[in-house]
C-alpha positions as CSV (number, residue, x, y, z in Angstrom):
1,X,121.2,81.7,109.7
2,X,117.7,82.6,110.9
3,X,116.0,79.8,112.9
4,X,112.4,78.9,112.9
5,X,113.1,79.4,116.9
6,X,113.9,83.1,116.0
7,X,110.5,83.2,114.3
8,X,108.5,82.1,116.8
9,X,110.5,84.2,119.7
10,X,109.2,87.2,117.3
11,X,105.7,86.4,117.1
12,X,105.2,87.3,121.1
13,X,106.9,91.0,120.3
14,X,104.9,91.0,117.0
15,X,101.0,90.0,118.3
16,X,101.3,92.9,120.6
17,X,101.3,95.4,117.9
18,X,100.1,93.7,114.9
19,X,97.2,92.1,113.6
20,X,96.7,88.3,112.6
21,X,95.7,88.9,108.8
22,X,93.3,86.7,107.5
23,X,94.1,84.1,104.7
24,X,91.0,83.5,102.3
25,X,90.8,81.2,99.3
26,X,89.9,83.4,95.9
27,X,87.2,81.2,94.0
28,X,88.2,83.9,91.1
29,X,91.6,83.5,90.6
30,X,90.9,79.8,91.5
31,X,89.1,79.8,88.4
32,X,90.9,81.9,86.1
33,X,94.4,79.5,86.8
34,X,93.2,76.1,87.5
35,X,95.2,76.3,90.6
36,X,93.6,76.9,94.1
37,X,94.5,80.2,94.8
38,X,94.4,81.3,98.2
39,X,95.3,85.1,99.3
40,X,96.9,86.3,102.6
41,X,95.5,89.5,103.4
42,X,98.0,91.3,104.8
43,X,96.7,94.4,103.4
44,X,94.6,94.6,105.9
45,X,97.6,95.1,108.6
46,X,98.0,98.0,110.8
47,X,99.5,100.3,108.6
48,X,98.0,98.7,105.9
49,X,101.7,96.3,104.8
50,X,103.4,93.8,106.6
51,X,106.6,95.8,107.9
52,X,104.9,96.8,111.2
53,X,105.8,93.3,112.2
54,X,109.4,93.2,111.6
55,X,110.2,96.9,113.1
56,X,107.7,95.8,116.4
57,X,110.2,92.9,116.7
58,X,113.4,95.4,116.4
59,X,112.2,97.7,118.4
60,X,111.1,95.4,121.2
61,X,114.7,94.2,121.5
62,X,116.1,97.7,121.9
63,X,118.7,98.0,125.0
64,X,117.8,100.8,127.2
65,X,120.5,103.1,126.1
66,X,119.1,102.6,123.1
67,X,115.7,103.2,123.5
68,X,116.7,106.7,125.0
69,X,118.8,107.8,121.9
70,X,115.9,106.9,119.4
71,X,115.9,104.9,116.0
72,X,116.4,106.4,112.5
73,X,116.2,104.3,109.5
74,X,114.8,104.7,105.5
75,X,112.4,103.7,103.7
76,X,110.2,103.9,100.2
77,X,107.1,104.2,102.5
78,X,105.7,100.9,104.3
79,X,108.8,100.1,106.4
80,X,108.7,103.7,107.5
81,X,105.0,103.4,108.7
82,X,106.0,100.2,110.7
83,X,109.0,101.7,112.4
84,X,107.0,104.7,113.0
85,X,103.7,103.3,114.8
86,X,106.3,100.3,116.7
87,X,108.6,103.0,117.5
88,X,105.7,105.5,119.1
89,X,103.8,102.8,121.1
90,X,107.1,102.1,123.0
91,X,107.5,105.3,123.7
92,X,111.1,105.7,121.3
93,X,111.7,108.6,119.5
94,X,111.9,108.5,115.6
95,X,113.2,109.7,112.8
96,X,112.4,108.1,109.2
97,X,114.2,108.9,105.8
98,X,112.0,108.7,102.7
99,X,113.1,109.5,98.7
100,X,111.7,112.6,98.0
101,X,109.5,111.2,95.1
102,X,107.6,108.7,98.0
103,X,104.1,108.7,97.5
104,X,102.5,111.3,98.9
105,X,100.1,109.1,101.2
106,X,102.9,107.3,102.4
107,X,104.6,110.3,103.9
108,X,101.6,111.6,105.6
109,X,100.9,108.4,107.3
110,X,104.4,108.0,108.3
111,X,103.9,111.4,110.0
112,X,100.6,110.4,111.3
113,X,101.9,107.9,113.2
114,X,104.8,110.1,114.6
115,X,107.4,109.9,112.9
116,X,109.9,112.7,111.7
117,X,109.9,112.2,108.4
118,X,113.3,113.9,106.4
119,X,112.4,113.7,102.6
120,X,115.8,112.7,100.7
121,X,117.4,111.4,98.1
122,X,115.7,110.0,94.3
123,X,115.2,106.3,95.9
124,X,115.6,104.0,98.8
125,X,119.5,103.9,98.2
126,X,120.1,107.7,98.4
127,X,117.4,107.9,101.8
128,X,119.4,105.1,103.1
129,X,122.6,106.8,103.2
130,X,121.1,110.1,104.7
131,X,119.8,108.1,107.3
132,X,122.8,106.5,108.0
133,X,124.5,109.8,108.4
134,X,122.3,110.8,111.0
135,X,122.3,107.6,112.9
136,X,126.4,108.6,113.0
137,X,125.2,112.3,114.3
138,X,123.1,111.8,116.6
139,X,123.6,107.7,117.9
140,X,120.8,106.4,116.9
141,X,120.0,102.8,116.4
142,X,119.3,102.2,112.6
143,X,116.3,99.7,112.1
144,X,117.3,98.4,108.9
145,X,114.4,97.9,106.4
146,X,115.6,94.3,105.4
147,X,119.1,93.4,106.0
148,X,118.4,92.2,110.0
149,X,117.8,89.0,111.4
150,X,115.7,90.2,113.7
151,X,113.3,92.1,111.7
152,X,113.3,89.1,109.0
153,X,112.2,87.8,112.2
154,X,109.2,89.3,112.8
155,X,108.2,89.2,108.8
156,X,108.8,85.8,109.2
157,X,105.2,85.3,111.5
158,X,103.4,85.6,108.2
159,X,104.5,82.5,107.7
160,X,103.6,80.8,110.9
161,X,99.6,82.2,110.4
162,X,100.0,80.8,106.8
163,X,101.3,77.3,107.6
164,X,98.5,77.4,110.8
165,X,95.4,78.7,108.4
166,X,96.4,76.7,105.2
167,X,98.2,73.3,106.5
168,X,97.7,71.8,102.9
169,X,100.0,74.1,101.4
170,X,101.5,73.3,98.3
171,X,103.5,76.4,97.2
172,X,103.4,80.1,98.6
173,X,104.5,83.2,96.2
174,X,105.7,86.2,98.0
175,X,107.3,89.7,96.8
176,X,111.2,90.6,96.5
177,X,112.4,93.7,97.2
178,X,115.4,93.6,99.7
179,X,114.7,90.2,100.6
180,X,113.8,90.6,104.3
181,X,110.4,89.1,103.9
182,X,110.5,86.2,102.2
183,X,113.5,85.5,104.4
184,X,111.1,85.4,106.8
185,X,108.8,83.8,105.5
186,X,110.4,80.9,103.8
187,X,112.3,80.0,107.2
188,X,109.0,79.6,109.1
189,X,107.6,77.2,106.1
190,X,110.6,75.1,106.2
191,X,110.6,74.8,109.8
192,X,106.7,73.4,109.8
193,X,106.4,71.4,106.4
194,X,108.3,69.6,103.9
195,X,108.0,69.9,100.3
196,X,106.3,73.3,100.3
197,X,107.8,75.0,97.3
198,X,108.7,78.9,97.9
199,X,108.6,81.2,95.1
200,X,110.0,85.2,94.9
201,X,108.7,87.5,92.5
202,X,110.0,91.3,91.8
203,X,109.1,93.4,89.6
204,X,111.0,92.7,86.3
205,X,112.4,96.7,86.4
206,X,113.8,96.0,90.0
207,X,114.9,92.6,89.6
208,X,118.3,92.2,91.7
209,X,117.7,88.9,93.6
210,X,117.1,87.2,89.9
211,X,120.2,88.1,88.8
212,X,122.0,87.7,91.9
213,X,121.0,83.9,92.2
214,X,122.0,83.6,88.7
215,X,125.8,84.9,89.4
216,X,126.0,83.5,93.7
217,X,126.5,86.6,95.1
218,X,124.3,90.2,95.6
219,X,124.3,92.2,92.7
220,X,123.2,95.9,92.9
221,X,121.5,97.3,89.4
222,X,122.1,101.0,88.3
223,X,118.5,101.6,88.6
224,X,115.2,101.0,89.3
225,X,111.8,101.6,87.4
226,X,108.5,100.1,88.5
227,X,105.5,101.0,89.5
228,X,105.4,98.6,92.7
229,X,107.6,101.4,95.1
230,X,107.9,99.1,98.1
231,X,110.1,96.4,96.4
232,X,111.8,99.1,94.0
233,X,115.2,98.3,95.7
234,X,118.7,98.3,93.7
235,X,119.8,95.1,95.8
236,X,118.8,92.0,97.7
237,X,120.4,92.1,101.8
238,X,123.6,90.0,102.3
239,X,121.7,88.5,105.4
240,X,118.0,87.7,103.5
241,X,120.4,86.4,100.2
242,X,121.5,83.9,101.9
243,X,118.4,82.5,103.4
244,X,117.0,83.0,99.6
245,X,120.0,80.8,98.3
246,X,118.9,78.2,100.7
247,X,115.4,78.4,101.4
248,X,113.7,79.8,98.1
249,X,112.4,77.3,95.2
250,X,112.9,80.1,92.2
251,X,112.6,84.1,91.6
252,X,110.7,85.3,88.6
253,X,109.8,88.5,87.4
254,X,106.2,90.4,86.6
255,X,106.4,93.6,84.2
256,X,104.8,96.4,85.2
257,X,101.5,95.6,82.9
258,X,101.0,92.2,84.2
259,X,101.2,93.7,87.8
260,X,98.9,96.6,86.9
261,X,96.4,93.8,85.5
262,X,96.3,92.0,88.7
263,X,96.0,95.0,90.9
264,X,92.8,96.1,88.3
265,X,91.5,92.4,88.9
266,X,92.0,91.9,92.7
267,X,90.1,95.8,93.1
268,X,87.4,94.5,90.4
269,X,86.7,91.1,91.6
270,X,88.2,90.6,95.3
271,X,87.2,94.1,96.4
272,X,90.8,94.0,97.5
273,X,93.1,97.2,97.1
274,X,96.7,96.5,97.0
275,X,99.6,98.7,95.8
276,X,102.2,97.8,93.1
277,X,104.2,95.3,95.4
278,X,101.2,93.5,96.8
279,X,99.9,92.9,93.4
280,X,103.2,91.1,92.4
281,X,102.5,87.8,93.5
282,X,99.5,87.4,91.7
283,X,100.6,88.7,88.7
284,X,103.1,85.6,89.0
285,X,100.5,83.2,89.3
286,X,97.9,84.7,86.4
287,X,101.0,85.4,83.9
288,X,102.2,81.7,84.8
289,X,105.7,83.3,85.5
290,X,106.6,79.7,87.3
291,X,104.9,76.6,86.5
292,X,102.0,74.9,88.8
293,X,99.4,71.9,88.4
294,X,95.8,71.9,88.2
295,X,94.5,71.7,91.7
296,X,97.7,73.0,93.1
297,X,97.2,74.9,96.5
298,X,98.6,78.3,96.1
299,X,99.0,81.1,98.7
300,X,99.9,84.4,97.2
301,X,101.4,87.0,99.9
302,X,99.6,90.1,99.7
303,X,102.4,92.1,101.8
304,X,100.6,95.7,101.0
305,X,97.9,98.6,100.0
306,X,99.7,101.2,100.7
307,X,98.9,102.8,96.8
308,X,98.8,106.6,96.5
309,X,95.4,107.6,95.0
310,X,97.0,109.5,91.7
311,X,99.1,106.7,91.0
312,X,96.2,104.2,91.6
313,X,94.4,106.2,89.0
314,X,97.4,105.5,86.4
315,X,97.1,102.1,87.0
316,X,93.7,101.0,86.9
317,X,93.8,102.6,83.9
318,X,96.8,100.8,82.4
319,X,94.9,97.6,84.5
320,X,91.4,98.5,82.0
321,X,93.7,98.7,78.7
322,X,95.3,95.3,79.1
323,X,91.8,93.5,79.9
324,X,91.1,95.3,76.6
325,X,88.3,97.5,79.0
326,X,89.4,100.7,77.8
327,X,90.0,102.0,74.2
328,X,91.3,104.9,72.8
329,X,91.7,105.7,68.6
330,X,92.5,108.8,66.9
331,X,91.3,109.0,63.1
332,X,90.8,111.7,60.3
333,X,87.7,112.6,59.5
334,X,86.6,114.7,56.3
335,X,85.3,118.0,57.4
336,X,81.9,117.9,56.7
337,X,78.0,118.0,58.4
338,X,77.7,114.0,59.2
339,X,80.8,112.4,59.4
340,X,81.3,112.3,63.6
341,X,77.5,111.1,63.9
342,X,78.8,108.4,61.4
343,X,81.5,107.2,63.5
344,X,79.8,107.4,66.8
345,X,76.8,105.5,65.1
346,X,79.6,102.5,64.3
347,X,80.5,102.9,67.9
348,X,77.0,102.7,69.0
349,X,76.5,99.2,67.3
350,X,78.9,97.8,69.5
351,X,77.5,99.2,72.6
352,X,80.4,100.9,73.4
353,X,79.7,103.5,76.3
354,X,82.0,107.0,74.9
355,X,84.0,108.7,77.5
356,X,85.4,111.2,76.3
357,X,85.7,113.3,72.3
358,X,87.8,115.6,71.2
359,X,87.7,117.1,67.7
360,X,90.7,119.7,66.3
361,X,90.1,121.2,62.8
362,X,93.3,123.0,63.7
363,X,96.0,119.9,63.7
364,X,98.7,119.7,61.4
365,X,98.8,116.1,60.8
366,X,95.5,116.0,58.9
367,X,94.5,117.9,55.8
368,X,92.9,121.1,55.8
369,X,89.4,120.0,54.5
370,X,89.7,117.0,57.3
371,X,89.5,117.6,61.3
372,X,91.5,115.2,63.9
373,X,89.2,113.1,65.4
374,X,90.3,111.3,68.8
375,X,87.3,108.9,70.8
376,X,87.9,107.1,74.4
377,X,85.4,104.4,75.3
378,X,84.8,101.8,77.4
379,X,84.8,98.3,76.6
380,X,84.1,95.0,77.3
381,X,87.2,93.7,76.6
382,X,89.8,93.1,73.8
383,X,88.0,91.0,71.4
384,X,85.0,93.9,71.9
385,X,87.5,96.7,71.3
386,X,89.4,95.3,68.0
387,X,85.5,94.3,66.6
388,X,85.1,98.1,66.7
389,X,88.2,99.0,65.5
390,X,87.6,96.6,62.1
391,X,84.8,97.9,61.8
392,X,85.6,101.8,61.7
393,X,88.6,100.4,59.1
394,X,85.9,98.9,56.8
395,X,83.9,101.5,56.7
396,X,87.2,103.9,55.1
397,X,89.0,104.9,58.5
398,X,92.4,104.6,59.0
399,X,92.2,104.1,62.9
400,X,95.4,104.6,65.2
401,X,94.7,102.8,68.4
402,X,96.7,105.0,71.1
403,X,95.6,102.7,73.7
């Protein structure tokens, strides 16, 4: 099983091509939980996620021969940067499989950094296969994403800054997606303190290693469906599972909501953008997914902000809905001079600031002496947003909150 010794071997491999993140305590979120949050910055690695470390590791063990044929491997979009920039600065030759739905960004950085990208596939698990086939075609070394000790490995050195910057360390929460990271990571804090509690967290629509803990052996689900893309994996690795089952406290799972809410407050507060997967861990923390004390020090692994800018959009949004920020109603209105100044005056009470109005005397779901009247404003938050919704009902509305 992977050694603390295999950490630290990594970190000389990893510190030539990676950056020592810093690890900063959130006052915020300190606040907000009654715990003392702490947040390692990873997102501000080269590459912008933590994966450069674990393919700088790989590729710095590469045999000659090997380093002449070239590496291949696949990934939803971080991993691939990593390999990429590791695999360029030693002079190896690349190629990276990516699903064809990765996020645009992702891709183009990939590129950017030279690899040959070949799109492929609906998810990792498709990508992974193609990959595979060319690593038969053309003998090439496969860096695998997660499944490798030696990559764990190099992950693993988040661990050793975290234990080094944060010595009274009481639990650290870290992302699941195949496993390879908090492998890594939870074998470095066992190897420097005792009774530091290790918690996983996936997203509860890609949540294999939860049920594979449950039933002692790797489980792959059908299908996955989240928005945080760099842990959307159908399986844990055999090789990170079983570090998990011996070195990991508990897994719990975030929704999709809860993760969009933390990434909305980390941008809003910490001036910190992370993607889906780097959002995961606080999520944990603010929905209370595990239990903790007062006081309790907390480290939540920010492993990425790798987020494409549409799907940032989506989720801010979906971030400003469920802090009860953003609200949007749809109402009939009878179809005569007056009426919309009557319902914007209600809003105006409030202080809500209007967005956006759009008003359809042509709908079929309202009468024909009534127009369709549908209002988005901003908010201050929920008990703001259902005030004004009461009081568009009181004065004769019949309000249908669409979000």
């Amino acid at each position: 099983m992977l050694s603390l010794a295999d950490v630290q071997a990594a970190r000389a491999h990893v510190e030539e091509v990676a950056r020592r993140t810093p690890l900063e305590r959130s006052r915020t979120f300190s606040e907000l939980t009654g715990a003392d949050v702490h947040l390692k910055l990873e997102t501000f690695q080269r590459t912008g996620a933590f994966k450069i470390r674990g393919a700088a590791n790989r590729i710095a063990t590469l045999s000659p021969t090997e380093r002449e044929a070239g590496v291949v491997t696949a990934s939803a979009g971080n991993h691939a940067q990593g390999v990429a920039l590791a695999a360029t600065r030693a002079d190896v030759d690349s190629t990276i499989v990516m699903p064809e739905y990765a996020p645009v960004s992702k891709v183009k950085a990939t590129r950017g950094y030279g690899g040959e990208v070949v799109l492929h596939g609906i998810d990792y698990e498709e990508a992974q296969a193609r990959a595979h086939e060319i690593e038969a075609a053309e003998d090439r070394t496969y860096v695998h994403a997660f499944d490798d000790e030696t990559v764990m490995a190099g992950q693993g050195t988040i661990g050793l800054e975290i234990v080094e910057d944060c010595p009274e360390l009481d639990t650290v929460v870290v992302p699941i997606g195949g496993g390879g990271l908090i492998a890594g990571i939870a074998t470095a804090i066992a190897g420097k303190l005792d009774d530091v509690r290790v918690i996983g967290v996936q997203a509860a629509g890609a949540a294999s290693a939860a049920q594979s803990l449950a039933s002692g052996r790797v489980e792959s689900i059908d299908r996955v469906d989240t928005i945080a893309d760099g842990i959307a994996t159908r399986s844990v690795g055999e090789t990170p599972f079983e570090v998990i089952q011996e070195r990991v406290d508990e897994v719990v799972t975030v929704s999709d909501t809860e993760i969009a809410h933390a990434l909305t407050l980390l941008l809003e507060r910490s001036k910190v953008l992370v993607e889906g997967a780097g959002a995961v861990p606080l999520a944990a923390i603010l929905a209370e997914a595990f239990e903790y004390e007062d006081g309790e020090t907390i480290v939540a692994a920010l492993c990425g902000g790798n987020i494409d800018m549409n799907r940032l959009t989506t989720v801010v949004m979906r971030g400003l809905i469920e802090m009860g920020r953003y609200l949007k109603v749809k109402m009939a209105l009878k179809d005569r001079p007056g009426e919309l100044e009557r319902v914007a005056g209600i809003v105006s009470e409030h202080g809500a600031n209007v967005y956006a109005v759009h008003h359809d005397r042509t709908s079929r779901d309202v009468a024909v002496n009534a127009a369709e009247l549908e209002v988005e404003m901003e908010t201050h938050d929920a008990e703001h947003a259902a005030a004004i919704v009461a009081s568009l009902e009181a004065d004769g509305y019949e309000v249908d909150v669409l979000a």
